[in-house]
N, C-alpha and C positions, 0 to 999 in steps of 0.2 A: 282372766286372772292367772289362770294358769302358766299359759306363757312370760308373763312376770315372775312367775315363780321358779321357771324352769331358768332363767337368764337370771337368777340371783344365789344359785348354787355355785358352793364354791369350784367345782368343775368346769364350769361352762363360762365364770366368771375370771379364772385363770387363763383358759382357749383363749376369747377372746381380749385378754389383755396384751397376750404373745404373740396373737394373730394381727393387733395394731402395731404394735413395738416392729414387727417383723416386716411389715407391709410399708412404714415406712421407712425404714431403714432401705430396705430395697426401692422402693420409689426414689430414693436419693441417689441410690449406686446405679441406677436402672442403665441408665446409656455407656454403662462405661462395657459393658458389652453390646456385640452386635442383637439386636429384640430375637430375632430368627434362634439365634443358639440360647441367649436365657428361656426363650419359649421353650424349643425343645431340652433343655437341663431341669425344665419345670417340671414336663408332662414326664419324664422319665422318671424322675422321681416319684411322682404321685403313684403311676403306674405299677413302679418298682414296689415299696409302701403297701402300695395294695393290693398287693401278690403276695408279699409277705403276713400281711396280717390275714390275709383271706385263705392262707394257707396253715400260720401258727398260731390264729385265735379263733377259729372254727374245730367241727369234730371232723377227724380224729382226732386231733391234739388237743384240742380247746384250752391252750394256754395262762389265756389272760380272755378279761371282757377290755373295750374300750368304752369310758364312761361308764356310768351306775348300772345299764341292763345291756343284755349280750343282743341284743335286736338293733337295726342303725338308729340312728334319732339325731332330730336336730344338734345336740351336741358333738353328737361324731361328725357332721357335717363341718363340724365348725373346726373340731381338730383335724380334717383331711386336709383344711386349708392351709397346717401349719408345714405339710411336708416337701409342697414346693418353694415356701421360704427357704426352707432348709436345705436343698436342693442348692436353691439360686446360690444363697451364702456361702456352699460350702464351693462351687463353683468359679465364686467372683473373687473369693481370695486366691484361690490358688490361681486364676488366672492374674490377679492385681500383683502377688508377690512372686511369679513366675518359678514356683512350683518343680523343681527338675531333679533328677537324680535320684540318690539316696534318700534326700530330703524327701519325696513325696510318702516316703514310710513315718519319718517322723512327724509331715501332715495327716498321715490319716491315723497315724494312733493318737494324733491332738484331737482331732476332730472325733474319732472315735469315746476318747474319756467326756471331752465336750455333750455328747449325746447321752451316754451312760448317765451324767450328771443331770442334763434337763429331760431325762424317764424319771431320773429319781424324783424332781419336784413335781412332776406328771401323777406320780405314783404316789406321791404327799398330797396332792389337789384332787385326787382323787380320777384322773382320767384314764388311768391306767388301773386295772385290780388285776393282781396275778392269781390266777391258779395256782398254775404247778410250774410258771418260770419263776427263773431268777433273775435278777438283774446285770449278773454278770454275764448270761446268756446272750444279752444283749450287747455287751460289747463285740461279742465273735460272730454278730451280726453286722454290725456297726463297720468293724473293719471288712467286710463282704461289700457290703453296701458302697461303702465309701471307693473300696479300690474296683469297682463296676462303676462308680460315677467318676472316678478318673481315666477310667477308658473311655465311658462315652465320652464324656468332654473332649478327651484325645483326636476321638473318630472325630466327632460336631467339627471340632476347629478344624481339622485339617479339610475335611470336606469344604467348609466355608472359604478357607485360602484358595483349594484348588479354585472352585468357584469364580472366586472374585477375580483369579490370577486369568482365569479360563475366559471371562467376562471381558477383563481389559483388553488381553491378545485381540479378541474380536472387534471391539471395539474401534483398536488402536488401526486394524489394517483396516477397516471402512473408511475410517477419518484419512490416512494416508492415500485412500484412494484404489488397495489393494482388492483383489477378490479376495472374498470368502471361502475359507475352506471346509 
């Protein structure tokens, strides 16, 4: 009964409505990248995430708890799953709307208020309880975060072209009949 109990909190029953909404939204966009780089813009994310909170929600800082007790618990399990959505999305657009120049400033302080905004309902649902942050602290995370996941994404892609570009030449001189270099 317990566990019935713990999945009827409005915390845990927020995670997991974000965590559907999220998962299939990405299940739809899923191919429109290559799996290799949305893989890797996942785990960097979660990674990233969890360096951060394991660095500004523990002591010394001890900022914020995530979910009702500062210990892990199945809840927090369920909102670690929400930050490779987060990851992938913030990812898939900028590569869908090709993202360049100047403009990547004005995508990362959208994506930035975008975050600021769903900590805020995070922090109304109760999955977030602050300490001693603020909410605005978060955005000048937010923009860190964001312009680290447009380098990585930067590095992933370009690596993946070389790759694939590296792959064909090879390819291309077997089938011609050429050696190998």
């Amino acid at each position: 009964m317990a566990f019935i109990e713990l999945l009827l909190q409005k915390n845990v029953l927020f995670s997991l409505v974000c965590i559907l909404v999220c998962y299939t939204i990405i299940w739809r966009l899923w191919k429109a990248l290559p799996a290799s780089v949305s893989i890797l813009m996942m785990l960097f994310s979660t990674v990233l995430a969890f360096g951060l909170d394991n660095t500004l929600g523990v002591e010394p800082f001890d900022f914020y708890n995530t979910n009702v007790v500062p210990t892990f618990t199945l809840p927090d399990a369920f909102t670690w799953l929400l930050y490779p959505a987060f990851g992938f999305l913030f990812t898939y657009f900028y590569y869908r709307f090709r993202i360049g120049g100047a403009a990547i400033t004005g995508y990362i302080l959208l994506w930035s208020g975008l975050g600021v905004a769903f900590e805020a309902l995070n922090v109304y649902f109760d999955v977030f309880q602050y300490k001693q942050w603020k909410l605005t602290y978060s955005f000048y995370i937010y923009l860190l975060v964001q312009t680290l996941y447009v380098i990585m994404f930067n590095v992933v892609r370009n690596a993946f072209v070389q790759s694939k570009y590296a792959y064909a030449r090879s390819t291309s001189r077997w089938h011609a009949g050429r050696k190998r270099y």
